[in-house]
N, C-alpha and C positions, 0 to 999 in steps of 0.2 A: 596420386601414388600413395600407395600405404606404406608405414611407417617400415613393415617387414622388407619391400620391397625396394623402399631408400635405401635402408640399410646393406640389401647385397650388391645395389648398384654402388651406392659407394666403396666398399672394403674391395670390391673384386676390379672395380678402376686403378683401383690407385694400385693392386697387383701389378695390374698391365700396364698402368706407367711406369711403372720398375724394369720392367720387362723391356719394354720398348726404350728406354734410357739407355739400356745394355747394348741394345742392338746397335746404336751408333754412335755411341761414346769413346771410339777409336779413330773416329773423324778428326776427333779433338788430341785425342792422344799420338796421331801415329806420327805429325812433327816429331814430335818430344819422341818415341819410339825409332823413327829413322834415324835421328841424329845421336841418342844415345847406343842404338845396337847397330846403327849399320844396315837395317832390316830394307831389301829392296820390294817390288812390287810386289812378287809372287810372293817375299815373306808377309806383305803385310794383308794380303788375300787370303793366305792362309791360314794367318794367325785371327784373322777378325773372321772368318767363315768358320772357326770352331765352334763358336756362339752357335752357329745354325745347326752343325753336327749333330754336338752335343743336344741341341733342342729336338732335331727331327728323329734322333736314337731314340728320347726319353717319349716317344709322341704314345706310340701303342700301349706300352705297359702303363702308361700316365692317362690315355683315355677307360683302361680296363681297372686302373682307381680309383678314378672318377666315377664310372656307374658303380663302384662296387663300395665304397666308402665317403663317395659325398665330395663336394666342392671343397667347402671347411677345412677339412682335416687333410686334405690330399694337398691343397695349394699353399696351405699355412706350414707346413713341415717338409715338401720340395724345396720352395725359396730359400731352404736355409743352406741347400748347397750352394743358390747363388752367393749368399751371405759371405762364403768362406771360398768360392770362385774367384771373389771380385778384391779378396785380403788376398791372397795366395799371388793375383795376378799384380797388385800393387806392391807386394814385396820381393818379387821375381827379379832378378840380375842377368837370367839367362833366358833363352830361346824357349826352351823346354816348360821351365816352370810357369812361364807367358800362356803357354800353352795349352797347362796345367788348366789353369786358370779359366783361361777363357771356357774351355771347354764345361769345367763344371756350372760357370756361367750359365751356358748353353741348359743345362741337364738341370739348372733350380728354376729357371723362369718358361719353362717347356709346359707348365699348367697353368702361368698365369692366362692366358688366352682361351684354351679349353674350358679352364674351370670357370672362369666367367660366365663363358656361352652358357655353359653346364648349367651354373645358377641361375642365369636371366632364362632359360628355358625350361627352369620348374615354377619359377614366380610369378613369371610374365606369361600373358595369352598368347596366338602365335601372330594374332595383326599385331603385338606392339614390338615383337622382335624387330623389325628392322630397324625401326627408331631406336630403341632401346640398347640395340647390339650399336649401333652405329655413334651411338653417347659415349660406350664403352671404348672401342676403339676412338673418337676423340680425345676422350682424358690419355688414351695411351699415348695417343698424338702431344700429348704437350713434350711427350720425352722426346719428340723429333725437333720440336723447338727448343727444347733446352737443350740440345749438344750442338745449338749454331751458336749464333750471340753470346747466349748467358755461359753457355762452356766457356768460348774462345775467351772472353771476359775473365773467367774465375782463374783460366790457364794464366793468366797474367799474374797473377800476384799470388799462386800456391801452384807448388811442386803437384805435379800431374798423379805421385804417389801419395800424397795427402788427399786428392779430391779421391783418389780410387779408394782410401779406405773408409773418406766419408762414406761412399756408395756402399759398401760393405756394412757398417752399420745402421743406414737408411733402409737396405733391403732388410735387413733382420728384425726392425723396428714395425716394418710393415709387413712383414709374415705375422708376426705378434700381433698384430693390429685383425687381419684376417682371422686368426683365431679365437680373439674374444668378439671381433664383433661378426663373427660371418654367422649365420642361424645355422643352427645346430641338425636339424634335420630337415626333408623336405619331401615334397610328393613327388611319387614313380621311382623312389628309392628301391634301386635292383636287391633283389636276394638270392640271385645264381651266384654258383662257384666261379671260381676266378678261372679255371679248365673253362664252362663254359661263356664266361665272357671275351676268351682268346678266339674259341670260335666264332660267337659275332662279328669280332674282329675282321679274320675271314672273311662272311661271307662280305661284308664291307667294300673288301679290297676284289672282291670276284664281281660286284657289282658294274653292271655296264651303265646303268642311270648314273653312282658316281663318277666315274673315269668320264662318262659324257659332261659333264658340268665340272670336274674341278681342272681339266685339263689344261682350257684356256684359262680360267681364274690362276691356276697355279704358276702358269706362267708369268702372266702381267704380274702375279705378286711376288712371284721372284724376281725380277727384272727389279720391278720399284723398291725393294728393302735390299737388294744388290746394292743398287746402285745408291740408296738414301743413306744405306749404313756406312758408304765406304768409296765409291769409285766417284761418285756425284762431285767430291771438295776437287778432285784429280782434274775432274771434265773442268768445272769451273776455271780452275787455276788454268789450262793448257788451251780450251777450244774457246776465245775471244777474240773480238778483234783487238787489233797492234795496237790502237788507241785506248781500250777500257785499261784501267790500273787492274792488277794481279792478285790486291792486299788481300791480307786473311779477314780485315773483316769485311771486305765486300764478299770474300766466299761465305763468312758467317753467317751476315746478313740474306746471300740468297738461299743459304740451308735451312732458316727461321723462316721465310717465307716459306718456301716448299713445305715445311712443316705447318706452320696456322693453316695454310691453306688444306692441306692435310685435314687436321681438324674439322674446319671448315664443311669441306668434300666431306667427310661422314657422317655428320647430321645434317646438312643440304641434303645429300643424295640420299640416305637411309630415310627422311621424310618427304623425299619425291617418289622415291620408289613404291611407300605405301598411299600415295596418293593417286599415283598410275594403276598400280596394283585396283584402286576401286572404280575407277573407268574399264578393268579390262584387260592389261598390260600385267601379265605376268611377272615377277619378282627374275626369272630367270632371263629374260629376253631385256630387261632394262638393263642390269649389269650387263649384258653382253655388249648393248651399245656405249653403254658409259666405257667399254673395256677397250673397245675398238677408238673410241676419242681418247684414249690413253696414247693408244700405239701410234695415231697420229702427229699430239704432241711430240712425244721421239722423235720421230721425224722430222718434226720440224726442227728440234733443239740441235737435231745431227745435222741436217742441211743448213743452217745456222739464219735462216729467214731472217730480214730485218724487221722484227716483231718483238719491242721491249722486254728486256732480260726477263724484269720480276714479273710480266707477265705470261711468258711462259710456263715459269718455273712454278707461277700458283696453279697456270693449269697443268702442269704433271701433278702438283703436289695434287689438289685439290680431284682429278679423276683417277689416280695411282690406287687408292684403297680401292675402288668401287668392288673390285673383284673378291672382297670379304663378303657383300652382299650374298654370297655362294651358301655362307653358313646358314642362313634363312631358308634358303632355297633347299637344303641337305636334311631341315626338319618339317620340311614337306614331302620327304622319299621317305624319311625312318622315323620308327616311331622313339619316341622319350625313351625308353629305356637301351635305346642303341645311341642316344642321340651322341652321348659323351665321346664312342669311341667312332663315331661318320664326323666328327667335328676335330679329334684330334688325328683322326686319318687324314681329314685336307689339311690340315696344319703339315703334320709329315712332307705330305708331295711338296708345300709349298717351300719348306725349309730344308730339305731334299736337294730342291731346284736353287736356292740362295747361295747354298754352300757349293755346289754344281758353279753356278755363274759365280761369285767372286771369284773365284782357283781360273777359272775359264776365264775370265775379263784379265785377270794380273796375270798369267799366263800371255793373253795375248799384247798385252800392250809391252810386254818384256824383249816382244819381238821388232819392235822398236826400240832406236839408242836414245837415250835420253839426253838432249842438249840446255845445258843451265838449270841442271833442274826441273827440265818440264819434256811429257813427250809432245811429238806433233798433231795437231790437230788428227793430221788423217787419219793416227791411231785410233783416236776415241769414236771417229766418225765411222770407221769402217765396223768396228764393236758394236755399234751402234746399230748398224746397218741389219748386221746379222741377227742381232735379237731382235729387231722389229720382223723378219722375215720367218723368225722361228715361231713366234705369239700371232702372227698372220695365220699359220699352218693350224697352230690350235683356234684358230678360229673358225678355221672351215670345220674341224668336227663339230663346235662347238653349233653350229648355224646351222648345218645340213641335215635336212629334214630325215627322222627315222624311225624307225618302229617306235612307237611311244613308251617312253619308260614310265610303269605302272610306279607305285608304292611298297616302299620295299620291305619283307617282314624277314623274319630269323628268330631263334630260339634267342631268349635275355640272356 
């Protein structure tokens, strides 16, 4: 790896581990949030699905400044709303400014992910994308393990508004960080107007080659950062047997697994993939099976198999991302100079569908009364039930055989 090349895999990691910290760091806080406001399931669904709002708003106009102004400068001065999201949401007394908060959240880490892709897709050739992408999203992965264990841990001995304003200057530390060291320019740098890269946009979203391929992806990755950011500690705590203990850190500890395993699952699979990929085995047809052993695990974790806790939970963590492998797949339809905004277009769907499911999950387990503190099993099980049957449905498009989608062009 050249040194140009270290360098943006570095800076634009540890973006997306910022990013990804965000996304479930109210696992950790929403004890301390129930018990100080009051806030019941639908509030705290709502209040932690701003995050994705806020992300999936920022997606379009954030992929059209990305091709239009570059990785660098686009990701290193969004984050800084997280910066001041994540102070706003740590100083917050009330509903509203929580609210505030998270959302801006949502709206500065909305290119950490894109702009990633963005730069490993001007530096890197397209065989090492999937390892390469799949590195990326592991470093993001550490933030999944750090808001089990090592959160519940730090929650112990510092006010959950002291760690939140850490977070705030950590983000700001590392947008700084992106801008001195992300490279300053790079190849297939667009030079259309921003009018015409709305239209790319466009044609994007009219594309039946994407909606065929991010459909079921968008799905399973909604379900898995639904459930990883937020309803997963709920299922833990409530869907066990009478015998297992309840404690937070045994939920901790299965959140730290699901997360390494995480990890894990996207440099395992992102260097399976490219190693099927040279027997034959297309990049799009592996993710679909890894995606479809996703929705099995479910399954099984709803019907509650007698099959070792942490070994479940590594395989949800460890097959849950597969369905990023989509982004590889999406710069073998478009070419580089679309790639920024077909990359933050499935980001959209994906966190679309997040904000969609959490509101939908605490919504429905609302419908259940909640006894000591915990709902009943059945509730999580029947939630359960229904989003394996709806990532089922995206499966059949996803499989069934159809006119071949070509490669897809548009004006830059």
């Amino acid at each position: 790896m050249t040194a140009i090349r270290l360098r943006v895999f570095a800076v634009f990691s540890l973006g997306y581990f910022v990013s990804y910290l965000f996304r479930g760091v109210n696992l950790g806080f929403a004890p301390f949030l129930t018990k100080e406001l009051g806030l019941t399931a639908t509030n705290l669904g709502t209040l932690t699905s701003l995050y994705f709002l806020g992300f999936a708003g920022a997606q379009i106009p954030a992929g059209v400044l990305l091709d239009h102004f570059g990785a660098r400068r686009v990701t290193s001065s969004v984050m800084l709303f997280a910066a001041a999201g994540a102070a706003c949401f740590a100083l917050s007394h009330s509903m509203p400014g929580l609210m505030l908060g998270r959302l801006l959240i949502g709206v500065g880490a909305s290119v950490c992910l894109g702009g990633a892709f963005k730069a490993t897709a001007q530096y890197f050739p397209v065989a090492q994308l999937t390892l390469i992408n799949g590195l990326v999203m592991a470093v993001g992965g550490l933030g999944g393990v750090a808001v089990g264990t090592p959160l519940t841990r730090l929650l112990m001995v510092m006010p959950w508004r002291s760690v939140g304003l850490g977070l705030a200057i950590f983000t700001a530390c590392v947008a700084a960080t992106i801008w001195i060291g992300g490279p300053r320019s790079g190849p297939n740098a667009s030079r259309a107007t921003v009018a015409d890269q709305f239209r790319g946009t466009l044609h994007i979203l009219r594309s039946r080659a994407f909606w065929k391929v991010a459909t079921f992806s968008g799905l399973t990755q909604a379900v898995f950062y639904a459930m990883q950011s937020l309803w997963v500690g709920a299922f833990l705590r409530d869907v066990v047997p009478s015998t297992a203990a309840n404690g937070t850190a045994r939920i901790g500890a299965m959140i730290s697994v699901l997360g390494a395993a995480f990890i894990a699952g996207n440099i395992g699979f992102g260097a399976l993939a490219r190693t099927f990929e040279r027997r034959g085995v297309r990049v799009q047809i592996f993710s679909g099976i890894t995606m479809l052993l996703y929705v099995v695990v479910q399954a099984l974790l709803a019907a509650r198999v007698p099959v070792p806790e942490p070994v479940l939970w590594a395989a949800y963590g460890a097959l849950g991302g597969t369905g990023i492998l989509t982004y590889t797949v999406l710069a073998e339809y478009f070419p580089a100079s679309l790639l920024g905004r077909a990359n933050t277009t499935f980001t959209l769907v994906i966190f679309v569908g997040i904000f969609v499911a959490q509101n939908a999950i605490g919504a429905a387990l609302s419908h259940w009364p909640m006894v000591d503190g915990h709902y009943p099993a059945v509730a999580h099980q029947t939630v359960w039930a229904a989003l394996v049957v709806i990532q089922l449905l995206g499966a059949l498009w996803y499989f069934v055989p159809g006119r071949k989608a070509s490669s897809t062009a548009a004006p830059v």
